[in-house]
C-alpha positions as a printed Julia matrix, in Angstrom:
386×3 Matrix{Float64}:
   0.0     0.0     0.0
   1.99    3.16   -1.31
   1.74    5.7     1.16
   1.81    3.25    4.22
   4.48    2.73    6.55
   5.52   -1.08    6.41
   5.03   -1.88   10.03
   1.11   -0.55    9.34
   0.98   -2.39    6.1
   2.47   -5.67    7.59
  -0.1    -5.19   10.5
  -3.24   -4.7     8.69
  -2.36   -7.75    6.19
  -2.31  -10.05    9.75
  -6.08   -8.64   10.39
  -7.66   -9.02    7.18
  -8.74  -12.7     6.25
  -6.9   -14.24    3.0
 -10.02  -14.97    1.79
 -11.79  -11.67    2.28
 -11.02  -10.91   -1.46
 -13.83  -11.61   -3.82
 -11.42  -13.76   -6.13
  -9.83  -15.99   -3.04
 -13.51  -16.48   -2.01
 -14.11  -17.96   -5.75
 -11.02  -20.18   -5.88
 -12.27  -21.63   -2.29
 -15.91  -22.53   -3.94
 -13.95  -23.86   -6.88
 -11.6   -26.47   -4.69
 -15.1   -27.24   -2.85
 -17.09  -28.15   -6.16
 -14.04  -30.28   -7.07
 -13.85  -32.08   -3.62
 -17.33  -32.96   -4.47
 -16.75  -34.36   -7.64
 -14.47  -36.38   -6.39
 -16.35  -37.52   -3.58
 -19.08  -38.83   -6.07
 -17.1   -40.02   -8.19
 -15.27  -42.29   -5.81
 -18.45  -43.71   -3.78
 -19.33  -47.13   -4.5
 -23.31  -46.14   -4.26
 -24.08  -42.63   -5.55
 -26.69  -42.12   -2.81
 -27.85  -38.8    -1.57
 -25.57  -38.1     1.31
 -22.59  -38.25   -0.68
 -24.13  -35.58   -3.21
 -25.22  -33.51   -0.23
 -21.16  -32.47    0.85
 -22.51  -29.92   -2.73
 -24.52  -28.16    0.35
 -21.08  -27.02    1.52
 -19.75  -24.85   -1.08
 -23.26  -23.26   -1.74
 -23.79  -22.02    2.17
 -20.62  -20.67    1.38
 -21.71  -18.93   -1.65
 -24.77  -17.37   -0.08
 -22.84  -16.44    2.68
 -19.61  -14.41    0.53
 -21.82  -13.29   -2.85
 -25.81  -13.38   -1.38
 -28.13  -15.09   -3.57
 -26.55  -14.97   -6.99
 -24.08  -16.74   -5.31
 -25.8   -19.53   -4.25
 -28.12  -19.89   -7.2
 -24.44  -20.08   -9.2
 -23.2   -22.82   -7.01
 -26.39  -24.97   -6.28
 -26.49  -25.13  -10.9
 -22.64  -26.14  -10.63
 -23.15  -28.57   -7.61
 -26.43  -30.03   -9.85
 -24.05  -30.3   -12.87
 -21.35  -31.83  -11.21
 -23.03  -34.62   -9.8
 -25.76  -34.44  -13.7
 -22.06  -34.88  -15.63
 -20.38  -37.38  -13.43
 -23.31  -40.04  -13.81
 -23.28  -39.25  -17.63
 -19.87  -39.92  -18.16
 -19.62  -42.74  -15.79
 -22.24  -45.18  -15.77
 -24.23  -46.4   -13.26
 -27.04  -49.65  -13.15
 -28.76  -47.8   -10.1
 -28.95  -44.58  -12.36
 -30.1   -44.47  -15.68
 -32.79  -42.74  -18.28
 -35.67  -41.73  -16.2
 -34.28  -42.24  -12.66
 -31.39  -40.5   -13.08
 -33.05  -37.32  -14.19
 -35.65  -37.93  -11.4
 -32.23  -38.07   -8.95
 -30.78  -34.83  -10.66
 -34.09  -33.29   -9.95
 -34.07  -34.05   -6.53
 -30.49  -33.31   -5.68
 -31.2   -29.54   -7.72
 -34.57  -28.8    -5.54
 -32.38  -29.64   -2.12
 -29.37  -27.42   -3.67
 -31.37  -24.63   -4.52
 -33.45  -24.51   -1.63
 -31.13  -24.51    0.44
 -29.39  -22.1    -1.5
 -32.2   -19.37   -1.57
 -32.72  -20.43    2.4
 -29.96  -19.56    3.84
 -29.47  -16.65    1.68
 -32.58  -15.53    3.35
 -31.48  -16.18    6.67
 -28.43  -14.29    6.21
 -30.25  -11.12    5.07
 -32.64  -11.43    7.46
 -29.89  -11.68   10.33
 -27.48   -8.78    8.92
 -30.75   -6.88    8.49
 -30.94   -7.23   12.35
 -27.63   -6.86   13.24
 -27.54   -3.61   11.33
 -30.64   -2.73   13.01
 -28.67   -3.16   16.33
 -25.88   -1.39   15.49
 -28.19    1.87   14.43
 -30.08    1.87   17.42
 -26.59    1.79   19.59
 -25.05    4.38   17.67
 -28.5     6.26   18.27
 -28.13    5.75   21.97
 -24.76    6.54   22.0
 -25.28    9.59   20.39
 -28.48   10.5    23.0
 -26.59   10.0    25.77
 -23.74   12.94   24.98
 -27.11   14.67   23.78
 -28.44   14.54   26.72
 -25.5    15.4    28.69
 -25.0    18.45   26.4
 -28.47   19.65   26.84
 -28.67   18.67   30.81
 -25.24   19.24   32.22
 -24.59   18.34   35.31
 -22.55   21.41   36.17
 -23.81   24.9    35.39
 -20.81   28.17   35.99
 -21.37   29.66   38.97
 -22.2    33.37   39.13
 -21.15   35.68   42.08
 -24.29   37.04   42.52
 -26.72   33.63   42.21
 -27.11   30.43   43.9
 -28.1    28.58   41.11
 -29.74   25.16   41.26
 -30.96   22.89   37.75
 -32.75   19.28   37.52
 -33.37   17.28   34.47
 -35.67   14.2    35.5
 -35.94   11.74   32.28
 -39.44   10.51   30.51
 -40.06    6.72   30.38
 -39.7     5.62   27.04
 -38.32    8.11   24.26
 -36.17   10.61   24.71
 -37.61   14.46   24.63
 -36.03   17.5    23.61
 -35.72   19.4    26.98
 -32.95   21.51   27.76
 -31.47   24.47   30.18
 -28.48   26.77   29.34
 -26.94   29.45   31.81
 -24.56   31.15   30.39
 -22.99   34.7    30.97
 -24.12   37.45   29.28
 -22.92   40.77   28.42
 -21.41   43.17   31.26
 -21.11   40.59   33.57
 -25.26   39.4    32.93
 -26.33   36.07   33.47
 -28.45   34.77   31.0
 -30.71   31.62   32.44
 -32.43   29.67   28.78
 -35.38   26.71   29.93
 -36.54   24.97   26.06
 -38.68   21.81   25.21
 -38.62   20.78   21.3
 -42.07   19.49   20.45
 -41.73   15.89   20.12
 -39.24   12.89   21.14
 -36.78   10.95   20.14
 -33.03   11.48   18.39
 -34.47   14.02   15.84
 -36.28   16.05   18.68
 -33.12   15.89   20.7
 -30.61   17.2    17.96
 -32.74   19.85   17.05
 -33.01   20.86   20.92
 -29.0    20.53   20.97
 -29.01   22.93   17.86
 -30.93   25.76   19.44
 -29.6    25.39   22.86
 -25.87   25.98   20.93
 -27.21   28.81   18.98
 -28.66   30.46   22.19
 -25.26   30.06   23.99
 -23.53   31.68   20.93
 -25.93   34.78   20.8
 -26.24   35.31   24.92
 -22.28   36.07   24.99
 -23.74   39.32   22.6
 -26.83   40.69   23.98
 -28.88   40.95   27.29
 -32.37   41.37   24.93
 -34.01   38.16   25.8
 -36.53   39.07   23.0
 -33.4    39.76   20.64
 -31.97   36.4    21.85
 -35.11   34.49   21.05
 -35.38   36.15   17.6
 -31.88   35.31   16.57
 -32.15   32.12   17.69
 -35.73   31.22   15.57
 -34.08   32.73   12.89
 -31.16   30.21   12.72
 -33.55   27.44   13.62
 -35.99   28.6    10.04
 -33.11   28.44    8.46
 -31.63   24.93    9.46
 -34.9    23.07    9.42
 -35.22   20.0     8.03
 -37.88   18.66    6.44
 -39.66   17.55    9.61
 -41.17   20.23   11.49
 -39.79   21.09   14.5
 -41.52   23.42   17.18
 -39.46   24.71   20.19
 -40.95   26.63   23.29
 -38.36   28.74   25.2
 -38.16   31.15   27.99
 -34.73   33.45   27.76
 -34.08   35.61   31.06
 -31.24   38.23   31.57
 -30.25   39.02   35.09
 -28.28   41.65   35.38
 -25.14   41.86   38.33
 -25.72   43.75   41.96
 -26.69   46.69   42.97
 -29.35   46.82   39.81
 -30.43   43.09   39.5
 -32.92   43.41   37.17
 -34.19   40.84   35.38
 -35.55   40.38   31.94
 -37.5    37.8    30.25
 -39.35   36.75   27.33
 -41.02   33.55   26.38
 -41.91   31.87   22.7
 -44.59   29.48   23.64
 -42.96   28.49   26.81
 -44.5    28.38   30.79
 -44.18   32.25   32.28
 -41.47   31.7    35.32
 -42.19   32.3    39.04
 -41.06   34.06   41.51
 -39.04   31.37   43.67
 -41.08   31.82   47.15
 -44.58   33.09   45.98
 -44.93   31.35   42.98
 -46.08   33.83   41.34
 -45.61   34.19   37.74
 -43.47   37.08   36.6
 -45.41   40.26   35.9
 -45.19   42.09   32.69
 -44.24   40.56   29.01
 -46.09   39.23   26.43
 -45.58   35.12   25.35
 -45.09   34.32   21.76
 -45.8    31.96   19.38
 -42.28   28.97   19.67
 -39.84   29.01   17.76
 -39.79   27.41   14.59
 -43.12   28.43   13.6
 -41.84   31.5    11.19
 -40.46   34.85   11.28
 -40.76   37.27   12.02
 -41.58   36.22   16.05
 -43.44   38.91   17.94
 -42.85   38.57   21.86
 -43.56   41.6    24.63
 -40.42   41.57   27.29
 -41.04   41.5    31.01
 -38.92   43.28   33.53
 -38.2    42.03   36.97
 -36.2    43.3    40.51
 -34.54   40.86   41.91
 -33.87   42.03   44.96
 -31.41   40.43   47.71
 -32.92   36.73   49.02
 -35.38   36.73   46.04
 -35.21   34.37   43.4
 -36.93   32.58   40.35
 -38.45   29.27   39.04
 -38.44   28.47   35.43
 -39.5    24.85   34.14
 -40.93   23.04   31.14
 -44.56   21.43   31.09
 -43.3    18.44   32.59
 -43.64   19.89   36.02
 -47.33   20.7    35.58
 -48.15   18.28   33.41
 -47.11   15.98   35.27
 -48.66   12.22   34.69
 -47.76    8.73   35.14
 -46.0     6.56   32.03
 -48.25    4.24   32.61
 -51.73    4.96   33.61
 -54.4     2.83   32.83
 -55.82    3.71   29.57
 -59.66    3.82   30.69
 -59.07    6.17   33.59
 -58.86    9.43   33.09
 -55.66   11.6    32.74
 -54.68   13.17   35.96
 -52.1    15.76   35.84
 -49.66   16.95   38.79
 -51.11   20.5    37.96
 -50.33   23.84   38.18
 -51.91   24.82   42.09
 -50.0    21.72   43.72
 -46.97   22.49   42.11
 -46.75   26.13   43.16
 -48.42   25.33   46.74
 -45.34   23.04   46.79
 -43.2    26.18   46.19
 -44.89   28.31   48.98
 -44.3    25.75   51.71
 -40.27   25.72   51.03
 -40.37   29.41   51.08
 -36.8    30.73   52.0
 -35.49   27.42   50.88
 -32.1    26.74   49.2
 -32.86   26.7    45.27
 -30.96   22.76   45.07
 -33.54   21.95   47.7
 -36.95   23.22   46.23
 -35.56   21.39   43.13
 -35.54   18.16   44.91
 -38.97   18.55   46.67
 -40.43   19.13   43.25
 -38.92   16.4    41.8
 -39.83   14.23   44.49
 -43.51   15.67   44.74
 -43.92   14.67   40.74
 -42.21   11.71   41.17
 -44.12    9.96   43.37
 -47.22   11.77   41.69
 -46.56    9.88   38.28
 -45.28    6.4    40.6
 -41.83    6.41   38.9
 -40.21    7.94   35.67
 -43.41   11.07   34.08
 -44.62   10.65   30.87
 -42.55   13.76   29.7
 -39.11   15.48   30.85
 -39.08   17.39   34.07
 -36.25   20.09   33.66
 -35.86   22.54   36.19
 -33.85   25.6    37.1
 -34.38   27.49   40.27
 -32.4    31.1    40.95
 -31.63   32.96   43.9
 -30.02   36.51   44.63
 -27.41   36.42   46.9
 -25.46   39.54   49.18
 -23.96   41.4    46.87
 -20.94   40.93   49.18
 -20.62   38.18   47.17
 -19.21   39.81   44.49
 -15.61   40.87   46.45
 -13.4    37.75   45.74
């Protein structure tokens, strides 16, 4: 191999099977066919057994060159055996019985031939199959670990807490970002792509990177939204794709304030009343077309105060696996934020886990959908020195 060094080339000639060429594989059928041959024409009764060792060289044949393959060898096999009674005769085969054996060794040959070929496509079929679903799985779990990381930067100002509590079954397109903004902003991103499975996940893992690219360049949530369902119009494929966001901007201590806009995504509340944030206007998600009309909220978020922002999963919370002729109960939206009241004051990490617990045990295992979570708080601006 030109190019190669000679240690490689030596190497890769040890792994490689002599008779993975095409024209090795041949000259092995070949030597088979004429084993045969001889084996029937050295048995003192030409009986069927002996004729079967033809079965040999065309499992091989179906097995190197598919059917073609073993159609080719099951004729030559038939031919062999056809020419060697012709040529050397035989009182136990002659006129009409020996065509009536040639016939029945041909049917065997071929149908074994066009059997196993069968088989063989049926089981590469599968193990292809196999092999796509754990590339697929391989490829949602570092999905999923881009979208939900388990670390998030920490921010002088914020005690930041996120959760990401997996769906039974297929995976969703749920994600978080916080990222820092401009002049020393934190900007706090909460998105579920419409749908589930690997295409829902890749297109949530190409928003949440175009969000993270534009939040390093402006603190206009509604700017950051519109950029961002811009590049998502533009990259769609030919399966719709709908994403609901909500995009907040806190800015650093003394000023703290905080704004937010959502495209067809749950308002956030405030962390201890659960209120939802005053002000703004929610749009229509991304994806849907531009250009995307959304009213901006403004928030103080004074010392001690914080904010909740989530995806449906925490409202619409249900169990996987519910049966079908009850109706569908959902966690709902007056439990959840009763939940929130009666951990007022509470670290952000640990609201997170009573929510997750509350749903949890709600749904009786995994939800139906994602739960993903993010919970802010304002710390003393003290915090900042060091």
């Amino acid at each position: 191999m030109p190019g190669l060094p000679e240690g490689f080339t030596s190497t890769l000639r040890q792994r490689i099977p002599w008779w993975s060429h095409p024209r090795r594989r041949a000259v092995v059928l070949a030597a088979l066919l004429v084993a045969q041959w001889a084996l029937v024409a050295g048995a003192s009764t030409p009986g069927l057994a002996v004729a079967m060792y033809g079965l040999v060289p065309i499992v091989l044949a179906g097995y190197w060159f598919e059917l073609r393959g073993a159609l080719l060898l099951a004729t030559a096999a038939t031919l062999v055996f056809l020419t060697d009674k012709l040529l050397v005769s035989h009182p136990d085969l002659a006129g009409s019985t020996l065509w009536l054996a040639t016939l029945n060794r041909a049917l065997v040959f071929f149908s074994v031939g066009v059997l196993v070929t069968l088989l063989l496509r049926r089981e590469r079929a599968l193990t292809l199959r196999v092999r796509i679903q754990e590339e697929e799985l391989a490829e949602l779990d570092a999905l999923r670990a881009a979208l939900t990381p388990a670390d998030v930067p920490e921010r002088p100002h914020l005690t930041i807490a996120t959760s990401f509590t997996p769906a039974e079954g297929l995976v969703a397109g749920d994600f978080f970002l916080v990222v820092d903004g401009p002049d020393a902003s934190t900007t706090v991103v909460v998105g579920d792509v419409v749908g589930h499975g690997l295409d829902a996940a890749r297109c949530a893992a190409f928003v949440r990177a175009a969000l993270a690219t534009f939040a390093r360049f402006t603190a206009d949530p509604v700017q950051l939204l519109q950029l961002a369902n811009t590049a998502l119009s533009e990259h769609r494929s030919a399966e719709s794709r709908f994403v609901t966001v909500v995009c907040l901007n806190i800015a650093p201590p003394p000023g703290r304030t905080v704004r937010w806009a959502a495209a067809g995504h749950e308002v956030p509340w405030e962390l201890d009343s659960a209120s939802p944030l005053p002000g703004g206007r929610v749009g229509a998600p991304l994806g849907i077309g531009t250009p995307l009309t959304i009213g901006a909220g403004t928030y103080a978020l004074a010392e001690g105060t914080g904010l909740l922002a989530f995806t449906d999963g925490l409202v619409e919370g249900r169990s996987a696996r519910r049966d079908p002729s009850r109706p569908v109960e959902l966690f709902g939206e007056e439990r959840a934020q009763q939940l929130v009241r009666d951990h007022r004051g509470a670290e952000p990490a640990a609201l997170l886990d009573a929510l997750v617990s509350a749903v949890t045990a709600f749904t009786g295992g995994a939800p139906a959908d994602d739960l993903c979570l993010v919970a802010v708080r304002a710390t003393p601006a003290l915090a900042t020195s060091g």
